[in-house]
MIZA-254651 format. One record per residue (C-alpha): x, y, z; chain; residue in three letters. Coordinates in Angstrom, 2 decimals. Each point is the difference from the previous one (the first is absolute). Layout:
# residues N
rec x->X	y->Y	z->Z	vexba->A	seti->ALA
...
This chain:
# residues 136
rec x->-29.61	y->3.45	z->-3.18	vexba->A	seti->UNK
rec x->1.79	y->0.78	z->-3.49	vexba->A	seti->UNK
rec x->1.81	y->-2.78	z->-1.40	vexba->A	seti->UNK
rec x->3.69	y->2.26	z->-0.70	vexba->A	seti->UNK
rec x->1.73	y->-3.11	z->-1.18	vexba->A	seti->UNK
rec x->-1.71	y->-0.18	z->-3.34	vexba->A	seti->UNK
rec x->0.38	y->-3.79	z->0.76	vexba->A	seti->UNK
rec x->3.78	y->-0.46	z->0.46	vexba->A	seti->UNK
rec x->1.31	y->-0.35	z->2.98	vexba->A	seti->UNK
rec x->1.47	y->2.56	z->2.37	vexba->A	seti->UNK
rec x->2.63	y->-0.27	z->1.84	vexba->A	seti->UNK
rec x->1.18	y->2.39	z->2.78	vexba->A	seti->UNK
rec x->3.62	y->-0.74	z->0.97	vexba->A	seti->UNK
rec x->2.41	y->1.56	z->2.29	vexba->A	seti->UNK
rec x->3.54	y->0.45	z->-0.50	vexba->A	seti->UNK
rec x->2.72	y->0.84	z->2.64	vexba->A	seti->UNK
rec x->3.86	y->1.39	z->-0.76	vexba->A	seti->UNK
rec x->1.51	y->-1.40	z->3.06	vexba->A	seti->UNK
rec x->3.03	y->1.43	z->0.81	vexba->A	seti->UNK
rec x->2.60	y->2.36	z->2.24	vexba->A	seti->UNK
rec x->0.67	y->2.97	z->-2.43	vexba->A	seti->UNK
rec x->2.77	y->-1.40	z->-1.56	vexba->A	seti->UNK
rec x->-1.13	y->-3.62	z->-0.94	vexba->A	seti->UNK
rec x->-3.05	y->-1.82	z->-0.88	vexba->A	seti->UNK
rec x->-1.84	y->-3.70	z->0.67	vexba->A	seti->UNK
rec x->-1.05	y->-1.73	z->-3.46	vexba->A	seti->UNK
rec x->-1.89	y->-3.22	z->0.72	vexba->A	seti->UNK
rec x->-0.04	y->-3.17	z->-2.48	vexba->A	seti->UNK
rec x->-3.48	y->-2.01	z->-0.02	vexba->A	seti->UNK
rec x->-0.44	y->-3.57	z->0.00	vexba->A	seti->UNK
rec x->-3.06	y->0.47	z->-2.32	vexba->A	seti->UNK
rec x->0.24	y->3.37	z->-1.50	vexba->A	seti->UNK
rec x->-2.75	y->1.94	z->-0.73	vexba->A	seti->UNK
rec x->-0.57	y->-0.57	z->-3.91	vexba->A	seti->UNK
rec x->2.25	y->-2.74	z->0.30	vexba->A	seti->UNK
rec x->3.15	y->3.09	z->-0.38	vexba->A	seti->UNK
rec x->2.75	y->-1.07	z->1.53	vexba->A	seti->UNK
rec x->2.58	y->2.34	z->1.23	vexba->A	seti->UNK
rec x->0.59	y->2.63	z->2.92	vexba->A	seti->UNK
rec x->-2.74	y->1.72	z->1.03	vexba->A	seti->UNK
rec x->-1.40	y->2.92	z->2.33	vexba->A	seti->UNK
rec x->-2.21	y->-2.02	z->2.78	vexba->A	seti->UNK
rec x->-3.08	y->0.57	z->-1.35	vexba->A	seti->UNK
rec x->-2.72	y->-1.56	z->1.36	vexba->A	seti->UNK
rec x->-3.25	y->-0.04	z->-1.07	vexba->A	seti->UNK
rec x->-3.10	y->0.98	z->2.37	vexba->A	seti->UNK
rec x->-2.51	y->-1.91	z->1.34	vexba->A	seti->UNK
rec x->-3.89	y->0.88	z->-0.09	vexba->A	seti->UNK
rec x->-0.52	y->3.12	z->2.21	vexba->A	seti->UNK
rec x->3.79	y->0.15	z->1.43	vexba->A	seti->UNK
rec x->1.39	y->3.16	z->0.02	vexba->A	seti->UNK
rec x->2.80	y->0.96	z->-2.21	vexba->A	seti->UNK
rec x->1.94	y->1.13	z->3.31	vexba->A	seti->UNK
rec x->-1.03	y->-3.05	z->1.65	vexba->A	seti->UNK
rec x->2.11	y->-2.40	z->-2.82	vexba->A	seti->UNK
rec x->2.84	y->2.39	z->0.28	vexba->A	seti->UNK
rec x->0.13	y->-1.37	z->3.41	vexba->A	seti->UNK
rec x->-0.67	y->-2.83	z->-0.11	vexba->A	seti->UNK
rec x->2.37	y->-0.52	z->-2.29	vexba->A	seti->UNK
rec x->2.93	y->1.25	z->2.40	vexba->A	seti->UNK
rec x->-1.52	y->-2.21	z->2.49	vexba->A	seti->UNK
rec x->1.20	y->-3.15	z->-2.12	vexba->A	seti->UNK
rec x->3.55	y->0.91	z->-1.22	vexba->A	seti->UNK
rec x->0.23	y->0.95	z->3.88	vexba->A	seti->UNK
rec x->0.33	y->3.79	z->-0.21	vexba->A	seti->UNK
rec x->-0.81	y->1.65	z->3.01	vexba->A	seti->UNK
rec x->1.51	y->3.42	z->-0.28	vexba->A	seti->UNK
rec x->-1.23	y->1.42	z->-2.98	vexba->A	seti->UNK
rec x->-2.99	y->1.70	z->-0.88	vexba->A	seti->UNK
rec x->-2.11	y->0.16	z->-3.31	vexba->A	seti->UNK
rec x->-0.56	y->3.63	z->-2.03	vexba->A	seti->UNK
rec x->-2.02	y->-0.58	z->-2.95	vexba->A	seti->UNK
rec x->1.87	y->2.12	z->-2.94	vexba->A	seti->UNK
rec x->-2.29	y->-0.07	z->-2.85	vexba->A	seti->UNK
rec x->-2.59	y->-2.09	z->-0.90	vexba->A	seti->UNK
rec x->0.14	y->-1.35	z->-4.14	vexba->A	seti->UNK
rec x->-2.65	y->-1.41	z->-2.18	vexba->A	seti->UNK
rec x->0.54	y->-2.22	z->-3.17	vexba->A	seti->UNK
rec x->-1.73	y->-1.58	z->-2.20	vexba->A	seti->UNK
rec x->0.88	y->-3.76	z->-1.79	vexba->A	seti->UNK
rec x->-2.48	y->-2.72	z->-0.18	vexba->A	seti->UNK
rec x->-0.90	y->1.38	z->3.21	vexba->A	seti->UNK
rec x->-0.14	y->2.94	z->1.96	vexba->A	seti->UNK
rec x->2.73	y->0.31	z->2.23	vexba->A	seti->UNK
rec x->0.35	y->2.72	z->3.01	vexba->A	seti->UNK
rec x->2.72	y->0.17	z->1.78	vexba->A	seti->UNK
rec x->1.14	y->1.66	z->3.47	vexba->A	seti->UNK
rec x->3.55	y->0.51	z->0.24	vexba->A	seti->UNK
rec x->1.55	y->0.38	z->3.23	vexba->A	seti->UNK
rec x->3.63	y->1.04	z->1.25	vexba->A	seti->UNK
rec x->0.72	y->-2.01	z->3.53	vexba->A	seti->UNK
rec x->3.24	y->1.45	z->1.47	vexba->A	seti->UNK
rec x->1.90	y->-2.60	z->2.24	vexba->A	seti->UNK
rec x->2.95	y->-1.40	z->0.86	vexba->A	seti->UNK
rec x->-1.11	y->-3.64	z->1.25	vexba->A	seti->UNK
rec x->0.88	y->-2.74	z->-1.90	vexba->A	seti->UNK
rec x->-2.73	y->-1.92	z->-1.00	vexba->A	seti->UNK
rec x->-0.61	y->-3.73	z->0.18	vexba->A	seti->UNK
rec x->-1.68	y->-1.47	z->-3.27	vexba->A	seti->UNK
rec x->-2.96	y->-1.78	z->0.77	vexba->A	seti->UNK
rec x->-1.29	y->-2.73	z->-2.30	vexba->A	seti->UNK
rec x->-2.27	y->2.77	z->-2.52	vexba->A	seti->UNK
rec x->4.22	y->0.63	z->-1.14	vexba->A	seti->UNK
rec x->1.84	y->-2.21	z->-1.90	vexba->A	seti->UNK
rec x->3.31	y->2.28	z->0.81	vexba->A	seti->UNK
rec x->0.48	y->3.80	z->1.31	vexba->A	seti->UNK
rec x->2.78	y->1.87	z->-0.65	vexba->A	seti->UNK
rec x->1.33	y->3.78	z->1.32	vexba->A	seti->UNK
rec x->1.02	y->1.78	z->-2.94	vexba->A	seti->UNK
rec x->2.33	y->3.56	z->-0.37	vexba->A	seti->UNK
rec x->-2.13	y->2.64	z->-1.59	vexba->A	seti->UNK
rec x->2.76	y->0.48	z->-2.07	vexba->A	seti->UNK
rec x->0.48	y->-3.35	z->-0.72	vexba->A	seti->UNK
rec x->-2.86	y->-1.65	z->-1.12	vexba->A	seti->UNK
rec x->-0.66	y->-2.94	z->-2.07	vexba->A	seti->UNK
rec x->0.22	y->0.31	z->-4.01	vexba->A	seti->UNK
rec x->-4.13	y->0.80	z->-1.17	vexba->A	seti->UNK
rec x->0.44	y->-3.79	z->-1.35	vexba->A	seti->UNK
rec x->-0.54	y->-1.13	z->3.66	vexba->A	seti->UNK
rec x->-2.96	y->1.69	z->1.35	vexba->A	seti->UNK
rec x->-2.95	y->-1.64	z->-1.58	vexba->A	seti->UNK
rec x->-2.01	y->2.83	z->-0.94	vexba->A	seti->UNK
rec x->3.49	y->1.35	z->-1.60	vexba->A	seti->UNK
rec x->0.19	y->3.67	z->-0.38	vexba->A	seti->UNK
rec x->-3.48	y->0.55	z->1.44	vexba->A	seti->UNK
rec x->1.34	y->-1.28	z->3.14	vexba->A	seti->UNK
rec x->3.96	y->2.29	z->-0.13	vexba->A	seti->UNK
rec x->-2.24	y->3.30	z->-0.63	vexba->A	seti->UNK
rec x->-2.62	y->-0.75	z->3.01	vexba->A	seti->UNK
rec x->3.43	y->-0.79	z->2.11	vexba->A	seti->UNK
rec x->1.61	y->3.52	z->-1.44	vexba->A	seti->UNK
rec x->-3.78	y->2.33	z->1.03	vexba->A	seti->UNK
rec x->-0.24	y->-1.92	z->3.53	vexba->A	seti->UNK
rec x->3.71	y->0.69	z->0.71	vexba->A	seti->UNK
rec x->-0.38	y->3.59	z->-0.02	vexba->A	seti->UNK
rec x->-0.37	y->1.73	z->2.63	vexba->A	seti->UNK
């Protein structure tokens, strides 16, 4: 088997937009990823063999979304110290989800109205994934 990480680490990662057409959930980690605090997509990250729909899922499962259902929108790849690939999802819904204790804080926000690029903790990266996923 080839060895495709050229010794970094890989990480596969799934992120969700959460929302009812008109808003969106941003979620708030305890212990964020990179240590970056700030909102955030859920997003997370796969375990060995589990299927990219599968975390989608499983992620509804713990903020206690029932109605919705996961479509995988595009699917990004990046490149930092590691590699990073990324499914992004769109989950339509209009439960309202119970933070479980992977969430420090969630919070429905207006498309419209979303927090200043300060706040998200992958900044501007983060407002232009939000703006692509929001289209229809």
């Amino acid at each position: 088997m080839a060895d495709l990480s050229g010794g970094r680490s890989v990480k596969l990662i799934v992120t969700a937009m959460i929302g009812d057409g008109k808003r969106i959930l941003l979620v708030r980690y305890p212990n964020p990823p990179g240590n970056k605090h700030g909102w955030w997509l859920p997003a997370p990250e796969l375990t060995y063999g589990q299927h990219p729909d599968q975390a989608c899922e499983k992620l509804m499962d713990s903020l206690g979304i029932g109605d919705g259902s996961c479509s995988l929108v595009e699917i990004e790849s990046y490149e930092t110290n590691n590699w990073h690939l990324f499914f992004h999802y769109r989950v339509r819904t209009a439960s309202e989800p119970k933070a479980g204790p992977e969430f420090a804080d969630t919070r429905w926000y207006d498309l419209d109205d979303l927090p200043d690029v300060s706040q998200f903790a992958l900044g501007s990266k983060a407002r232009s994934l939000i703006e692509r996923l929001a289209k229809d």
